[in-house]
N, C-alpha and C positions, 0 to 999 in steps of 0.2 A: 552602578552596581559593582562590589567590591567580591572578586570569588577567589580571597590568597589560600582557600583550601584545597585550589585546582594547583597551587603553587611550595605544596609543603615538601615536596623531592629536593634535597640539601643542593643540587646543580644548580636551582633557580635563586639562591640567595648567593653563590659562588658566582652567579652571570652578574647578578645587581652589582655586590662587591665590585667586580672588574669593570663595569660602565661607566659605576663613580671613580674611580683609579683614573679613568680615562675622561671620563667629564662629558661623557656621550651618555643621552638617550638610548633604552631599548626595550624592548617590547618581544614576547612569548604572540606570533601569531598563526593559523591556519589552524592545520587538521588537529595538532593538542587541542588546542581552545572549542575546537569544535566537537570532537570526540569526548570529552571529559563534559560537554555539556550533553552530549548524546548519550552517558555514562555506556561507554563501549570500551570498558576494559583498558590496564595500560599502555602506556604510549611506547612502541620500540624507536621513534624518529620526532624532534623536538625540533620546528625553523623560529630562530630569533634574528629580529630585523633590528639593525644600528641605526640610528640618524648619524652618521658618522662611517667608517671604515667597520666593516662586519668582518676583516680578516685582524682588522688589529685585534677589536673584540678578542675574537676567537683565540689570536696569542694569549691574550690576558689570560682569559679563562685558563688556559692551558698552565700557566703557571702557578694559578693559585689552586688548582685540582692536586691531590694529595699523587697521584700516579706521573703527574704530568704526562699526559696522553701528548701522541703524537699529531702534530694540527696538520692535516691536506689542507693545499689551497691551490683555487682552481680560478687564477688571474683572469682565464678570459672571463668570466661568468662576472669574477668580482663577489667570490663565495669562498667559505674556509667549512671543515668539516671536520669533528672530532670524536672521540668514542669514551663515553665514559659510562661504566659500568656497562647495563649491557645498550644501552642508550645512544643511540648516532643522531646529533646534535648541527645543524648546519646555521652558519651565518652570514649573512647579507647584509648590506648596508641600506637601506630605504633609498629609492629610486624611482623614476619616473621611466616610463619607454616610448619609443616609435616603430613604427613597422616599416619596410619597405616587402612590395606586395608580392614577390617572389621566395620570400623567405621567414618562418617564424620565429629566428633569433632576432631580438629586438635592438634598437640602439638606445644605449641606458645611458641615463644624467643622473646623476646626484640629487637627491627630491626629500621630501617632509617624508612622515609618516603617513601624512591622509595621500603624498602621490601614489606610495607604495600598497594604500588598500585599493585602489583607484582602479591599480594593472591587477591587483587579482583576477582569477577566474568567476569565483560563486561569492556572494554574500556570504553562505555560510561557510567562507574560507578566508575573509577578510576580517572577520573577528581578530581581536589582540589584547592581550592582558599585558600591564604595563608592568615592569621588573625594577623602576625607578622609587627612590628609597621615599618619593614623597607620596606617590600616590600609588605601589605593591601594590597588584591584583584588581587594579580599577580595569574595569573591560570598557572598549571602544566600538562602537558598534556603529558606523557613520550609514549604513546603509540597510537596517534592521533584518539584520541576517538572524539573531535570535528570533524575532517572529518565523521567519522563514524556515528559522530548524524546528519549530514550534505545529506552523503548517505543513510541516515536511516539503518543502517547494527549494527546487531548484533555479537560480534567479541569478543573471549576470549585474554584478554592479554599475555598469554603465548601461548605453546603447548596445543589445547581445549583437546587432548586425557586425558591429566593428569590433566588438570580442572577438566574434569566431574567425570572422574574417582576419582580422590582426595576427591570430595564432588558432588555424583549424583543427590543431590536438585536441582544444578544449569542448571539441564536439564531442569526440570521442569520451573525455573526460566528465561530460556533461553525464552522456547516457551513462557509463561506470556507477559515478555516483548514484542515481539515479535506480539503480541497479542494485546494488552494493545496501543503500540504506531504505531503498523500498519508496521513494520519492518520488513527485512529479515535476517533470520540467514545465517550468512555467511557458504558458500557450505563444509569447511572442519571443522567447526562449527556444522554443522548438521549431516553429517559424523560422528562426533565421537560420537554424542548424539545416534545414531543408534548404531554404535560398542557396546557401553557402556550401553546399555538401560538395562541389566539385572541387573547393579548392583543400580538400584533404589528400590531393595529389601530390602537393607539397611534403609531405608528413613523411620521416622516414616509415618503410615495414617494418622494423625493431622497433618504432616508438608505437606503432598499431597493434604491432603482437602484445605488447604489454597492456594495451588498455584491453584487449579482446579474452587475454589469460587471467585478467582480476574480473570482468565481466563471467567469464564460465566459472571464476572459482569462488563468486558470489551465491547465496543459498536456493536462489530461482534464477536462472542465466533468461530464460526466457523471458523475463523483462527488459532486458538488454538489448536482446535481438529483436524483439521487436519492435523495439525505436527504432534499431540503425536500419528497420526494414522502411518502417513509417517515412525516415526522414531521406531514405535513398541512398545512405552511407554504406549498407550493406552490398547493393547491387555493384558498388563501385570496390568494395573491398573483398565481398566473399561471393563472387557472381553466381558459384557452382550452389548457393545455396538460395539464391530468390528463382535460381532455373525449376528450381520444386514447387514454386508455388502454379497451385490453380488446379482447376478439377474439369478434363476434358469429358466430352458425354460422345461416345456413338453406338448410336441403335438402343437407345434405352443402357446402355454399361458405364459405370463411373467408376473412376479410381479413387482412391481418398484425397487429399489435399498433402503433397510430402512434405510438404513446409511445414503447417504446421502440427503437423505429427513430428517431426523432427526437432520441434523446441518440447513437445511433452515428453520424449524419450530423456533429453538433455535436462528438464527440470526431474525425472524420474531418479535418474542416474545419480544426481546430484545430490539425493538423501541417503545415498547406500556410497558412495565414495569421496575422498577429497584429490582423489588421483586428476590432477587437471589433463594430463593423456590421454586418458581415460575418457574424461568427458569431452575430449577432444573426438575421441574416434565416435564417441555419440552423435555429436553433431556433423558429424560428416559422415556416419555409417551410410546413407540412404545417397550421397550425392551422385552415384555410378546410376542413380535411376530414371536422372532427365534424357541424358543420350543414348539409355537404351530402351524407352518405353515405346511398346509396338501394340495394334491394336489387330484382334485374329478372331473371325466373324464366327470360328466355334469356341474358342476358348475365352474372348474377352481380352482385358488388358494384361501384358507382359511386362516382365524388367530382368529381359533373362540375360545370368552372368555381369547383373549390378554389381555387386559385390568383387568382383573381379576388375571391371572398369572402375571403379572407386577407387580399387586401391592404387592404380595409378593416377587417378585425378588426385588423390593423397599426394604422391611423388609432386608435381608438377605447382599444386596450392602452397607444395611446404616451398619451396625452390624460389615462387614468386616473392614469397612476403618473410623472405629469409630466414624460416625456423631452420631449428636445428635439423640436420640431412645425417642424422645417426640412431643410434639407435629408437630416441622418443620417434624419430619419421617410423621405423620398422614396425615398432608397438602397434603405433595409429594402423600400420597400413595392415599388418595384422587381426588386427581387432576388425576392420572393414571389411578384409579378406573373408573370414569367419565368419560374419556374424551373424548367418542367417543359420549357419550349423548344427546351433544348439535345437533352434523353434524347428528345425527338421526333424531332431531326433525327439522333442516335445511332441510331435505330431504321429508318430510312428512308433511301434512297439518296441520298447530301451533295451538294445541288443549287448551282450557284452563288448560283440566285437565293433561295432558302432562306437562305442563308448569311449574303446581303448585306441581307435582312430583319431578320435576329436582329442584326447589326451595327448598321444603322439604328436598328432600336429599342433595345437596349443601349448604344450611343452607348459612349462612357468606359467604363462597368463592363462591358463585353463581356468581360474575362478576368476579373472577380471572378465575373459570373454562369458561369464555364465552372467555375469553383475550386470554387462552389458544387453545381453539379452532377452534377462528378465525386466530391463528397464523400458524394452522396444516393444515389449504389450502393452497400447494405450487403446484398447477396443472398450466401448462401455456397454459391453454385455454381460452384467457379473458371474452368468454361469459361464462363460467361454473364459472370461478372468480366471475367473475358478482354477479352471481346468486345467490353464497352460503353466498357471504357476504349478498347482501341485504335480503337473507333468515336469516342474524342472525341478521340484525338487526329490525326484526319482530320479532324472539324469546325474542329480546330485551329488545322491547318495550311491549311485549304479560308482560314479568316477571314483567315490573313497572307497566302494571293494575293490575296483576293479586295481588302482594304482596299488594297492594293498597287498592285492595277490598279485599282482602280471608286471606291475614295477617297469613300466612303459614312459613314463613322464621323462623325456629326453634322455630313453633309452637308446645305446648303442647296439646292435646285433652282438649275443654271445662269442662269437665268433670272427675273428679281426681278418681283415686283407691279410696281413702278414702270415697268420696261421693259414689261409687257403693256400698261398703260396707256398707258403713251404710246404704243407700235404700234396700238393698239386705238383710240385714243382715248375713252378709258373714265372714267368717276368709281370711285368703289370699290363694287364688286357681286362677286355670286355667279359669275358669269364668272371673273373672276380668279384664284378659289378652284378651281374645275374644271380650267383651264388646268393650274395651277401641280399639282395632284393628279394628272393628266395625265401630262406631264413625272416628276415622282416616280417613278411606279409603272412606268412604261417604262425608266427608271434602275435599280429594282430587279429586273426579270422580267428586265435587260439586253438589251429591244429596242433600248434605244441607249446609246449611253457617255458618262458623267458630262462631259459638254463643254459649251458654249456654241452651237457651230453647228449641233450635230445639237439641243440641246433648244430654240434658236430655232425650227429648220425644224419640228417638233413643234407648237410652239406655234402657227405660222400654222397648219398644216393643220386645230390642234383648232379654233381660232377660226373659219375657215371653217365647220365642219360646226357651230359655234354661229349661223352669220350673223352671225358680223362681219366689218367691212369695214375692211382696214388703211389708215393715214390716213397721207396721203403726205405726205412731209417735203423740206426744199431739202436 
């Protein structure tokens, strides 16, 4: 089958050009060829494999491209990578691999075209359309990875035992896709992702965040997760998150299941943002509720100051599997901190000075943590649904008066350290700090309004009942 319409982008006739210059074989294969049959939009990342050197390639190209783009090459890999247009283009040389079973870099030989679909991951990643002026646009299909984009099935081209095992990433990668395109992994596919799931040991944390960040920022992540829950990948990777699963009974009291209430928050979330953060703190909002659920023969089951324990199991989850320890860690632990704040002030009469609290202290993310919390009602009782949204969207609309008028969203006290001290005539003390808390909290209760005269006048009167004495100026 012939598809040179997947090949009409001018770089694909400039690659051909330069293979014949060189007298090498080459070949357009993976995720293009796969995606353009999946019609999923264009391609920002093109891999062409050489029977032959894929860095010389690569020079070639480079010089017969009208910009002459800059070529990387990355000798250990035995890879060249270039950018043309908005386009990042990588080249390899077709090869064959081995494993040694402590490590998933592989030891590569020089190989045909059929070794290189061989070491693929998926069928429907070994696809390859040919870029050779005899037979442009002929697709190779040695292991009917078409049928299988056709079935939507995800299927290792060889034995999956010694796939995954050979390179445990592609467990990870399995589920992704799997995720990503709405697919199922095929049954002895999934099978050996389970056999095999300890040795994702091996596997950097930075190469697991990366398959775990394209999984959440897939359209239902909850398809994701619960494979790597199925296959035991998860318990081994995100432990603070299978510690949710199951539903304890005493004396007739159940809890809900937090598990999976925790992927319908994260699929929730996921249609109302593309913040992967975001959907970060979704998925972990609930974790502070395994180590602190307590059961109390008048009240039933507790999770008191989850939210609190979370956000440092936040700390500790980011630290192991080496996210970022900056600001994204803050957001998340933020967002967990919070997140029960809102469905409180949902549940209780929307005060202004409640309002302008949750403002205060959300500062910036006060609408990501509202996205968050309207996403964490997954009750299927349509009148209680009802109620809790249209109760947020009073908290809503309470936050655009209130910010409107009182101007609290990472408001500073009208009044600075520097000005108490000089009215005071003060060095820097504990006074200062009272005053100024003072001031604050009469801003938020809205004893007074966010001004300068009225939080002046405030300020003498507190200073008085501290005994201090205003120091007269010319």
């Amino acid at each position: 089958m012939n598809y040179k319409n997947a090949l009409e982008h001018s770089i694909f006739k400039i690659i051909s050009k330069s293979a014949e210059e060189l007298q090498v074989d080459c070949y357009v294969i993976g995720g293009f060829v796969r995606d353009f049959l999946l019609k999923r939009g264009n391609p920002k990342d093109i891999d062409i494999v050489a029977v032959g050197s894929g860095i010389e390639l690569a020079r070639q190209v480079a010089k017969n491209l009208p910009n002459k783009p800059k070529v990387q090459v990355f000798k250990t890999y035995g890879t060249a990578m270039l950018r043309f247009e908005d386009i990042e283009i990588e080249f390899v040389g077709a090869r064959k691999e081995s494993y040694h079973e402590d490590s998933r870099n592989p030891i590569v030989e020089n190989g045909t075209l059929e070794d290189d679909q061989n070491r693929r991951d998926f069928t429907i990643n070994a696809l390859a359309l040919s870029l050779n002026p005899s037979s442009f646009g002929n697709l190779l299909d040695p292991f009917q990875g078409v049928q299988d984009l056709e079935n939507k099935l995800i299927r290792t081209p060889l034995n999956p035992d010694i796939t995954y095992s050979d390179d445990p990433l592609r467990m990870m990668r399995a589920i992704r896709f799997a995720t990503q395109l709405n697919f199922t992994i095929e049954q002895n596919s999934l099978d050996a992702i389970s056999k095999n799931n300890h040795r994702i040991e091996i596997i950097t944390k930075e190469r697991i965040v990366v398959e775990l960040n394209k999984i959440l920022e897939s359209p239902k992540p909850s398809i994701g997760f619960l494979l790597l829950e199925q296959t035991g990948l998860l318990d081994q990777i995100l432990p603070e998150l299978t510690a949710l699963k199951g539903v304890d009974e005493i004396e007739g009291q159940l809890h809900k299941d937090n598990f999976y209430h925790t992927l319908e928050v994260v699929d929730n979330i996921s249609k109302n943002t593309d913040n992967v953060w975001l959907r970060w703190a979704a998925l972990l909002h609930d974790i502070g509720k395994a180590p602190t659920k307590r059961f109390h023969k008048k009240i039933g089951w507790t999770f008191h100051a989850h939210e609190f324990e979370g956000s440092k199991m936040v700390y500790h989850l980011f630290k192991r599997l080496k996210m970022p320890l900056n600001e994204k860690l803050k957001f998340v632990q933020k967002m967990v901190f919070m997140s029960s704040r809102p469905i409180v002030l949902a549940d209780d009469l929307v005060t202004d000075s409640a309002v302008r609290r949750l403002v205060f202290d959300a500062g910036d993310f006060v609408d990501d943590l509202m996205t968050l919390c309207e996403a964490d009602i997954t009750t299927k009782n349509p009148k209680k649904f009802a109620k809790y949204h249209n109760n947020f969207k009073l908290v809503r609309d309470k936050i655009v008066e209130v910010e409107e008028r009182d101007q609290v969203r990472n408001f500073q006290p009208p009044v600075s350290g520097e000005e108490i001290m000089e009215t005071f005539g003060l060095k820097p003390s504990r006074e200062i700090g009272t005053i100024k808390e003072k001031i604050k909290e009469a801003i938020l209760e809205g004893d007074i309004p966010n001004e300068h005269e009225a939080a002046f006048k405030l300020m003498i009167d507190e200073g008085e009942r501290l005994g201090l004495k205003r120091v007269k100026t010319d």
